[in-house]
Biopython code that builds the backbone (N, CA, C, O; Angstrom):
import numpy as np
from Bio.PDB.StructureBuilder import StructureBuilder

atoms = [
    (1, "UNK", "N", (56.267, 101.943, 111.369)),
    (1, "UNK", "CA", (55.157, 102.278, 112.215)),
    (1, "UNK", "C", (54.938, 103.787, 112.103)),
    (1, "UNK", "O", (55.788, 104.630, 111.813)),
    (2, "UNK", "N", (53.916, 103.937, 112.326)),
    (2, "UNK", "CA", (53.348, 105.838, 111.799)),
    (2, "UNK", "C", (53.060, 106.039, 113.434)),
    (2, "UNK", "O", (52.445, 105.285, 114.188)),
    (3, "UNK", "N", (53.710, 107.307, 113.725)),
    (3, "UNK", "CA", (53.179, 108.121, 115.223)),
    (3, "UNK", "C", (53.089, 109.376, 114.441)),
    (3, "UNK", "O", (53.592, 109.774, 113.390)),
    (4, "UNK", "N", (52.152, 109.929, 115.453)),
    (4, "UNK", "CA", (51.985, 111.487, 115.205)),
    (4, "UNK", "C", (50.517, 111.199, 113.717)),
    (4, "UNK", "O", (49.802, 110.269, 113.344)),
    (5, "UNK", "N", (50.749, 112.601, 113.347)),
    (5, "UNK", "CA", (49.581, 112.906, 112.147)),
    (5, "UNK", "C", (50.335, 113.308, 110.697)),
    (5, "UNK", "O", (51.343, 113.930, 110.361)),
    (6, "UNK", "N", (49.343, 112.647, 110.101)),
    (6, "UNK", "CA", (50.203, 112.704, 108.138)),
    (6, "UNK", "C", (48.792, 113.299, 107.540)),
    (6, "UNK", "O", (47.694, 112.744, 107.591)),
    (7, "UNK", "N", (49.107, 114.557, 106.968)),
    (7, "UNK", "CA", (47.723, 115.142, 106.534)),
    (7, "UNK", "C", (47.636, 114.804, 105.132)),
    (7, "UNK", "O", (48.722, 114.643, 104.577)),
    (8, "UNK", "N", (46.593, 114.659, 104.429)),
    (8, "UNK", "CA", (46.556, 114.552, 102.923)),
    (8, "UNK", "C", (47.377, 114.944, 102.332)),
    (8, "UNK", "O", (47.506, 116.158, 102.485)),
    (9, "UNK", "N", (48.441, 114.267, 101.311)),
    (9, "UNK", "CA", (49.318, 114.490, 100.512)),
    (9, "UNK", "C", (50.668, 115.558, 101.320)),
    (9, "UNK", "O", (51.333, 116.453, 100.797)),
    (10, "UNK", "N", (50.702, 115.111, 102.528)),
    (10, "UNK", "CA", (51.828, 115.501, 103.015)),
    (10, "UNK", "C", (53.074, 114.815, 103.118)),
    (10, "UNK", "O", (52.756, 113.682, 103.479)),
    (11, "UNK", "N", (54.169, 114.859, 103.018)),
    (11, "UNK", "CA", (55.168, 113.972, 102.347)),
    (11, "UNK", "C", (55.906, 113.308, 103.571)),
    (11, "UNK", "O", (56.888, 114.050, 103.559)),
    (12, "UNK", "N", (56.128, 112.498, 104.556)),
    (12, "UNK", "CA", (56.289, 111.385, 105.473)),
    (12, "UNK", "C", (58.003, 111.644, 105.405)),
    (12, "UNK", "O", (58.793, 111.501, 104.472)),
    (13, "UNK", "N", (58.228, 112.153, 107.034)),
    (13, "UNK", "CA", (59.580, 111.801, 107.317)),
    (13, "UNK", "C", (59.735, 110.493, 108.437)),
    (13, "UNK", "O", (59.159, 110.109, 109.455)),
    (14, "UNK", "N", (60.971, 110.038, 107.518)),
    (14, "UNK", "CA", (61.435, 108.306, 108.122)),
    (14, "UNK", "C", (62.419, 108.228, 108.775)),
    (14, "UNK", "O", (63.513, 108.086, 108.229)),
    (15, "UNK", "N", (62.247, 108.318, 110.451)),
    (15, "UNK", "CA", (63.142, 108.341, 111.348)),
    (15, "UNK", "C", (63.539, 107.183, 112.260)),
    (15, "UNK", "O", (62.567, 106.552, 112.675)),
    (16, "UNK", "N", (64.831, 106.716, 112.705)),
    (16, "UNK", "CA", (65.275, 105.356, 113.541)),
    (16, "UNK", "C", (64.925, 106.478, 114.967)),
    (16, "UNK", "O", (65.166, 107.663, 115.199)),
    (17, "UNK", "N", (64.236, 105.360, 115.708)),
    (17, "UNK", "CA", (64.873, 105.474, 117.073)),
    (17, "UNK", "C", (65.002, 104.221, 117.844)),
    (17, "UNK", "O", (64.348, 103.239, 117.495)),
    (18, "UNK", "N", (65.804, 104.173, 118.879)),
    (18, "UNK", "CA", (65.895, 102.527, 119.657)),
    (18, "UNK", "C", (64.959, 102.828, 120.537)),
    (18, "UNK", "O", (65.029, 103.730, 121.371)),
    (19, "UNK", "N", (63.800, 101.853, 120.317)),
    (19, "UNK", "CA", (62.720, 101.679, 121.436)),
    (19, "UNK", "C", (63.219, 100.147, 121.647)),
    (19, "UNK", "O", (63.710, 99.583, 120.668)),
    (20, "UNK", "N", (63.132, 99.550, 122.699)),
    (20, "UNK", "CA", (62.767, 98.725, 123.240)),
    (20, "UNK", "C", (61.353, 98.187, 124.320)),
    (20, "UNK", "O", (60.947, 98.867, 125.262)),
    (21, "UNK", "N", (60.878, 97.088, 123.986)),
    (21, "UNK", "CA", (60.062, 96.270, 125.016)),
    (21, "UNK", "C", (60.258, 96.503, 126.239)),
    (21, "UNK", "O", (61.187, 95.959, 126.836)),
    (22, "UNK", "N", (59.300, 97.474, 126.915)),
    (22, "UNK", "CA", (59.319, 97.517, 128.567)),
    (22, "UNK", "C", (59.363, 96.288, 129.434)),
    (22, "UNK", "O", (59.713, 96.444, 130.604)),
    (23, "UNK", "N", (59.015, 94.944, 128.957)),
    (23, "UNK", "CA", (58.366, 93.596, 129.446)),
    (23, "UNK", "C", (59.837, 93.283, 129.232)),
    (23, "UNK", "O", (60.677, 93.508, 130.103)),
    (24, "UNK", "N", (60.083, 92.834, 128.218)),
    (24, "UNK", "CA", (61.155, 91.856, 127.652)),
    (24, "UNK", "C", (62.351, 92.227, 127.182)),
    (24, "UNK", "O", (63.359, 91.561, 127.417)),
    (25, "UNK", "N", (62.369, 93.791, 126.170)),
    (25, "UNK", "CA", (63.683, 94.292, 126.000)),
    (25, "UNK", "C", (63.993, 94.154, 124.468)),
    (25, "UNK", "O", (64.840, 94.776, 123.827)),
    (26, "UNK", "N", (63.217, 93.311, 124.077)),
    (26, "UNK", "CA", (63.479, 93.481, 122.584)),
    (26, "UNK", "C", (63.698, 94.705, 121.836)),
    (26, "UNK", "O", (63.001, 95.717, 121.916)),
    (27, "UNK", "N", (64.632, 94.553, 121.165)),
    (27, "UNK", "CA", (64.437, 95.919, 120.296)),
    (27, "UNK", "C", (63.449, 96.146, 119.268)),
    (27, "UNK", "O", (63.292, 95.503, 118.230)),
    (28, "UNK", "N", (62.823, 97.114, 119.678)),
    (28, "UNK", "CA", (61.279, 97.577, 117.989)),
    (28, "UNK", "C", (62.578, 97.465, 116.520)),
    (28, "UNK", "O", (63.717, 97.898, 116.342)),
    (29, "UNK", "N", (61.535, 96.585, 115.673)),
    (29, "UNK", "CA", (62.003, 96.206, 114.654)),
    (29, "UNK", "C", (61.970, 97.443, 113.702)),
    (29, "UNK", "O", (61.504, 98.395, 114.327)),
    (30, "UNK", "N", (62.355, 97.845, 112.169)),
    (30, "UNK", "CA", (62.186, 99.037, 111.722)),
    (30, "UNK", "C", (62.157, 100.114, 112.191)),
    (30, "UNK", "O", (62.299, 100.125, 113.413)),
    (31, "UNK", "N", (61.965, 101.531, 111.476)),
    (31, "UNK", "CA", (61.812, 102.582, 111.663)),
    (31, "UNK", "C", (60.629, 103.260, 112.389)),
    (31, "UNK", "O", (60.202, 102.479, 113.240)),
    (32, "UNK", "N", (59.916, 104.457, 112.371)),
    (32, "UNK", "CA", (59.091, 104.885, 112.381)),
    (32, "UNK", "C", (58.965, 106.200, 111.563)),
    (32, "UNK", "O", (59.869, 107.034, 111.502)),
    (33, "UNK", "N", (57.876, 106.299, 110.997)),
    (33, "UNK", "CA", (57.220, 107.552, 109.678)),
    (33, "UNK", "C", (56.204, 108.690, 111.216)),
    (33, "UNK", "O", (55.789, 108.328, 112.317)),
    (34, "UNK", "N", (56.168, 109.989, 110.551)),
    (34, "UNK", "CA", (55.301, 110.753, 110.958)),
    (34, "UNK", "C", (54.984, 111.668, 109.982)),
    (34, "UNK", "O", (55.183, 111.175, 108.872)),
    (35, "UNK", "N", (54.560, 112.834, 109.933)),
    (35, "UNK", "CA", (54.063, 113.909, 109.051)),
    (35, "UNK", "C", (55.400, 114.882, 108.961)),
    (35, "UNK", "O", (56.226, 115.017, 109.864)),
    (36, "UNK", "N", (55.430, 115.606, 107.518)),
    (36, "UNK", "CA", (56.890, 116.597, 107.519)),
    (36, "UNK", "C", (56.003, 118.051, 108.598)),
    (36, "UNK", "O", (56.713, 118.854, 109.203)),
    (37, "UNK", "N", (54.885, 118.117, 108.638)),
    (37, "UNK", "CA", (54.511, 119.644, 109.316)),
    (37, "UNK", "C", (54.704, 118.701, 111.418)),
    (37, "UNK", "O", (55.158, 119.066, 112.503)),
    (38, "UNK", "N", (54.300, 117.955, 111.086)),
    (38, "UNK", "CA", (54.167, 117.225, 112.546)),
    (38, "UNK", "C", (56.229, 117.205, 113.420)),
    (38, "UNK", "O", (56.645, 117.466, 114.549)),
    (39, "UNK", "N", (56.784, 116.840, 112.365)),
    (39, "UNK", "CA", (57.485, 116.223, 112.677)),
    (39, "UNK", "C", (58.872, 116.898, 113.948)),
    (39, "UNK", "O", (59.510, 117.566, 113.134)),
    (40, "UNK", "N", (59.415, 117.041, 114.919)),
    (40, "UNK", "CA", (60.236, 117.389, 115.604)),
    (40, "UNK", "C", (59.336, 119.226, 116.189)),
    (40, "UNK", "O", (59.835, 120.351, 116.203)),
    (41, "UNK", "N", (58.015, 118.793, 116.556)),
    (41, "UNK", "CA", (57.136, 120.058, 117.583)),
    (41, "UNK", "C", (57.064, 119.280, 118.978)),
    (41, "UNK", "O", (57.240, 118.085, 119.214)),
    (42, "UNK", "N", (56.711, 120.470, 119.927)),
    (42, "UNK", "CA", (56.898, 119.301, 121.087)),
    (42, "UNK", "C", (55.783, 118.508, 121.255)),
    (42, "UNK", "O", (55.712, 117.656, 122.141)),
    (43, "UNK", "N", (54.675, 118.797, 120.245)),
    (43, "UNK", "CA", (53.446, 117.260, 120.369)),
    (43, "UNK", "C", (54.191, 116.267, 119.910)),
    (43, "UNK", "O", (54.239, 115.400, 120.782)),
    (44, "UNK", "N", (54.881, 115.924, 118.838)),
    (44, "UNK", "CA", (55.864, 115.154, 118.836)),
    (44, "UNK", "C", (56.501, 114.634, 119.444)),
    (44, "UNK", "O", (56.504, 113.418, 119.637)),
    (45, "UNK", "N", (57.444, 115.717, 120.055)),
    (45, "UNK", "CA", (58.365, 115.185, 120.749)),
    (45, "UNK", "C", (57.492, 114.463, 122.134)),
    (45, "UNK", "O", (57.886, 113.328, 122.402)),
    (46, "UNK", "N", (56.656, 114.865, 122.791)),
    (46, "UNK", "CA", (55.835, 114.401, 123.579)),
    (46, "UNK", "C", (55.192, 113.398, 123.776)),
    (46, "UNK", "O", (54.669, 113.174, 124.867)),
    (47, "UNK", "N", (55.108, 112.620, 122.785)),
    (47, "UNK", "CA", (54.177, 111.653, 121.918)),
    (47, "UNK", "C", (55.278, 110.971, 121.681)),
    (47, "UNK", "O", (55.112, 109.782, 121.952)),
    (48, "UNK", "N", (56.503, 111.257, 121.228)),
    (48, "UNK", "CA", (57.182, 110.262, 121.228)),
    (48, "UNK", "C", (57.737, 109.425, 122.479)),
    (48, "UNK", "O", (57.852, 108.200, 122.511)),
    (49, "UNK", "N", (58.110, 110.470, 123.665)),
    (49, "UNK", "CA", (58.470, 110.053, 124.632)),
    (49, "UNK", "C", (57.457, 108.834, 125.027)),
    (49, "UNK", "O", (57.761, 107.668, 125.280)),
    (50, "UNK", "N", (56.028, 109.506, 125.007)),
    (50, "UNK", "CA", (55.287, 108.643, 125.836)),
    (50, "UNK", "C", (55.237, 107.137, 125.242)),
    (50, "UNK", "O", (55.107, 106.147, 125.962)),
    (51, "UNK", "N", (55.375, 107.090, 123.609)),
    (51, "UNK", "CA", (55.596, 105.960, 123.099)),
    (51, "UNK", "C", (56.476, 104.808, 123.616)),
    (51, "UNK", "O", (56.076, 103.680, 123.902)),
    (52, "UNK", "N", (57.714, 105.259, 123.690)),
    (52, "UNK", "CA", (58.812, 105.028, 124.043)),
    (52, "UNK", "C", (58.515, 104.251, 125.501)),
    (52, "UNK", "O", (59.114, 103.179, 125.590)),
    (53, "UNK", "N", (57.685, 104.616, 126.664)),
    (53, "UNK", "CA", (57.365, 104.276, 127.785)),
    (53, "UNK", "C", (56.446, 103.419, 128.053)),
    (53, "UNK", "O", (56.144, 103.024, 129.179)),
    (54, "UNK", "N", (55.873, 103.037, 126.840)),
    (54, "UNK", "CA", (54.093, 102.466, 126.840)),
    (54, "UNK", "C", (55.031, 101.708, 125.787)),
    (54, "UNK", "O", (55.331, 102.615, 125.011)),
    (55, "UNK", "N", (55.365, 101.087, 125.546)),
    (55, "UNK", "CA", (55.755, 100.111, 123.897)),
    (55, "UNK", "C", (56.155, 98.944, 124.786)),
    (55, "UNK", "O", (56.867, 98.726, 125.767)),
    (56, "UNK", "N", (55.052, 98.072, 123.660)),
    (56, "UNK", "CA", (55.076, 96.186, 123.911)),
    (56, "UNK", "C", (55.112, 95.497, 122.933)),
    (56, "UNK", "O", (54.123, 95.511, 122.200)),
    (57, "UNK", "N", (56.174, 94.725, 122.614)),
    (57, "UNK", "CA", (55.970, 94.294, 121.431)),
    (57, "UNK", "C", (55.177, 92.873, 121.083)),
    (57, "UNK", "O", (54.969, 91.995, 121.920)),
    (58, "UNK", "N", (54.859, 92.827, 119.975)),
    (58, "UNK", "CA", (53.563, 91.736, 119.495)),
    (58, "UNK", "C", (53.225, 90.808, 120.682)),
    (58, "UNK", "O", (52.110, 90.627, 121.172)),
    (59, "UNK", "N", (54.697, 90.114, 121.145)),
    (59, "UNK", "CA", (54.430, 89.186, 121.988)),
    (59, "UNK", "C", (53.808, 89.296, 123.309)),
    (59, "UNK", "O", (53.004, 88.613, 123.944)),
    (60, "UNK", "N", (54.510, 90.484, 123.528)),
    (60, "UNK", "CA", (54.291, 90.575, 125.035)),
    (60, "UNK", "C", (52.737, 91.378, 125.164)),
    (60, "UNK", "O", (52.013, 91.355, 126.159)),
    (61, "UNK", "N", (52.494, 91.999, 124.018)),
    (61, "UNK", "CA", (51.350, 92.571, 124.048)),
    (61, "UNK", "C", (49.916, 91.710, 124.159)),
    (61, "UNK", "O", (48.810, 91.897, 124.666)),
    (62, "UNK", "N", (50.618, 90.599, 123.348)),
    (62, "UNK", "CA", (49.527, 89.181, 123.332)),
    (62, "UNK", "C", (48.928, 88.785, 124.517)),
    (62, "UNK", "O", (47.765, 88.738, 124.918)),
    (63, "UNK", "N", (50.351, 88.430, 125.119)),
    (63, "UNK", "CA", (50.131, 88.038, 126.318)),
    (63, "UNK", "C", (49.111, 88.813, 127.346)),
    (63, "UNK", "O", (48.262, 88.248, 128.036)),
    (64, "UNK", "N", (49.371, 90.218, 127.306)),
    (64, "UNK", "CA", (48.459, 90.950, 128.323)),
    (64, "UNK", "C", (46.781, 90.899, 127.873)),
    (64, "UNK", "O", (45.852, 90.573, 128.611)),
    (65, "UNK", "N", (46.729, 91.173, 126.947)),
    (65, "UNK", "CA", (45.241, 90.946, 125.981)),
    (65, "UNK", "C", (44.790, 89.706, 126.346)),
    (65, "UNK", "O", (43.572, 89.818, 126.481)),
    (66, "UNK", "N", (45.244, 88.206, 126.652)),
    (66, "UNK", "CA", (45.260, 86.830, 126.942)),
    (66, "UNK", "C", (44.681, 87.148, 128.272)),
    (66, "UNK", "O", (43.530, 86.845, 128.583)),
    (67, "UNK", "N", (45.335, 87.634, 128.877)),
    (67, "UNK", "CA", (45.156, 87.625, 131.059)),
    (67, "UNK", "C", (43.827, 87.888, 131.098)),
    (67, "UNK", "O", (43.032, 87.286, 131.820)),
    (68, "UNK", "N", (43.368, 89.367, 129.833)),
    (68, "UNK", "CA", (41.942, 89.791, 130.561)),
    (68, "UNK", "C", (40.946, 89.452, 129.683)),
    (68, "UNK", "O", (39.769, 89.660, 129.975)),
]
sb = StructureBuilder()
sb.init_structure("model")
sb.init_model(0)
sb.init_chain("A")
sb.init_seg("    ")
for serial, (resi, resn, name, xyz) in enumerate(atoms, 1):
    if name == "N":
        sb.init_residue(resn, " ", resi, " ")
    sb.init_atom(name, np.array(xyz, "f"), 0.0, 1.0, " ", f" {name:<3s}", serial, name[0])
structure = sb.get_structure()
């Protein structure tokens, strides 16, 4: 999954972190990519947090999209 910004021909760093499903708990499958100029600034780091807090995975995301 790509967070953050990858500018033309900028070369993509590939980092683990454990996110889990706020709903359910699953763990996010794979890695995540961002930009090498993007990567560890606090828009980043900022952006990641908020990710981290807001993340649903496929299923559970379905489900909410379904309700409305």
């Amino acid at each position: 999954m790509i967070i953050g910004k990858i500018l033309d021909g900028e070369k993509r760093v590939k980092f683990s972190v454990e996110i889990h499903c706020n709903v359910c708990g699953k763990l996010v499958p794979g890695g995540l990519q961002t930009g090498e100029s993007y990567y560890q600034t606090d828009g980043f780091k900022t952006e990641l947090e908020e990710f981290k807090q807001n993340y649903l995975c496929g299923i559970c995301r379905d489900v909410d999209r379904s309700k409305k």
